[in-house]
N, C-alpha and C positions, 0 to 999 in steps of 0.2 A: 016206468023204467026209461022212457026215450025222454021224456022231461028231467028227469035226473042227467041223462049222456049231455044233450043239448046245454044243461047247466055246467056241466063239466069242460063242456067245448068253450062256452064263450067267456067262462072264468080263465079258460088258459089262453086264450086269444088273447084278452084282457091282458093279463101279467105278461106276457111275451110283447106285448105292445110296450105297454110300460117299460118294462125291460131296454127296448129299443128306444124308447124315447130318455132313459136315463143313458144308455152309450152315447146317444148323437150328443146329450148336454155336455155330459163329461168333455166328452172328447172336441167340443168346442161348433160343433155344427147345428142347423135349426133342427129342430123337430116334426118327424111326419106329422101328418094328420092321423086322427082313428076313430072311425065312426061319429064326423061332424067334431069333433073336440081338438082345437087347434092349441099352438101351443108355439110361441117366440121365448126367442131370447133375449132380452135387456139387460141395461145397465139400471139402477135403480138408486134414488138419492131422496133422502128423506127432506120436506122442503123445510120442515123445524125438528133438527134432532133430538131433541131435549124433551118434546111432544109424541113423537111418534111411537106408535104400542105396536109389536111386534107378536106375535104367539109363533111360537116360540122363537125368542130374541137369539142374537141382536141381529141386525137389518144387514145384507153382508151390501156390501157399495166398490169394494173392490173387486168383484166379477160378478161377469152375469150370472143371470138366473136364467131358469125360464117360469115367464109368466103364463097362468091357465085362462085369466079373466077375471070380471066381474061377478061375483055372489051377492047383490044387495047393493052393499059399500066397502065392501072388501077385495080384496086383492089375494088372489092366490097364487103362490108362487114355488118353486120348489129351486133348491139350491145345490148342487150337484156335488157342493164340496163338503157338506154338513156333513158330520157321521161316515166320515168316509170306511170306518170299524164294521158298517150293519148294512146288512143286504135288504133291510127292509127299509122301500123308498117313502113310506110315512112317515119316515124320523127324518126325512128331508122337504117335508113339506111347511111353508111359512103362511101367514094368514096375516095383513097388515090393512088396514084404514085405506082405502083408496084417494082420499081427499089429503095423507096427510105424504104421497110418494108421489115425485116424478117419472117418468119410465125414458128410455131412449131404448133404439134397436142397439142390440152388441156388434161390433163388427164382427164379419162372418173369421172363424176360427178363434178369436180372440179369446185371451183367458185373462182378459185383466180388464178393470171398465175405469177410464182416463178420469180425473177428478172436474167436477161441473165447470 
């Protein structure tokens, strides 16, 4: 039973983090930390558009994201403006080729990211 409570505690910590870190995106500010997993916001420019694979597309370049990090060779990112219909923030998450995107920092409050 207290291994079950404890799972239930740190699954809602979890999404309440989450939570928080998709208002600050929205709302144009960086993102705390939570438990070691840091989390910026860029502007993001594909260096050959034509080449670049997205899951699930397309590559947004007119506002920031916030970037999670490196997985391998990939790049995870989430986009605060995808799906803005669905409260669930995995339909806002992006997976792209890290060899095939530039990153820059967004300015702080910005909702627009200036062309390269």
């Amino acid at each position: 039973m207290m291994m079950v409570a404890a799972l239930i505690v740190s699954l809602s910590s979890a999404t309440t983090a989450a939570n928080r870190t998709a208002a600050q995106g929205a709302a144009g500010h960086g993102p705390s930390a939570y438990f070691g997993i840091s989390a910026r916001r860029v502007c993001i420019h594909p260096l050959d558009e034509a080449k670049t694979a997205v899951q699930p597309g397309p590559l947004p370049v007119d506002h920031p994201v916030i970037v999670f990090g490196l997985t391998g060779d990939e790049t995870w990112l989430w986009n605060p403006q995808r799906e803005k219909s669905t409260a669930n923030l995995a339909d806002k998450a992006l997976r792209v080729r890290s060899d095939q995107i530039a990153t820059r920092p967004a300015a702080r409050g910005a909702h627009t990211c200036p062309p390269l």
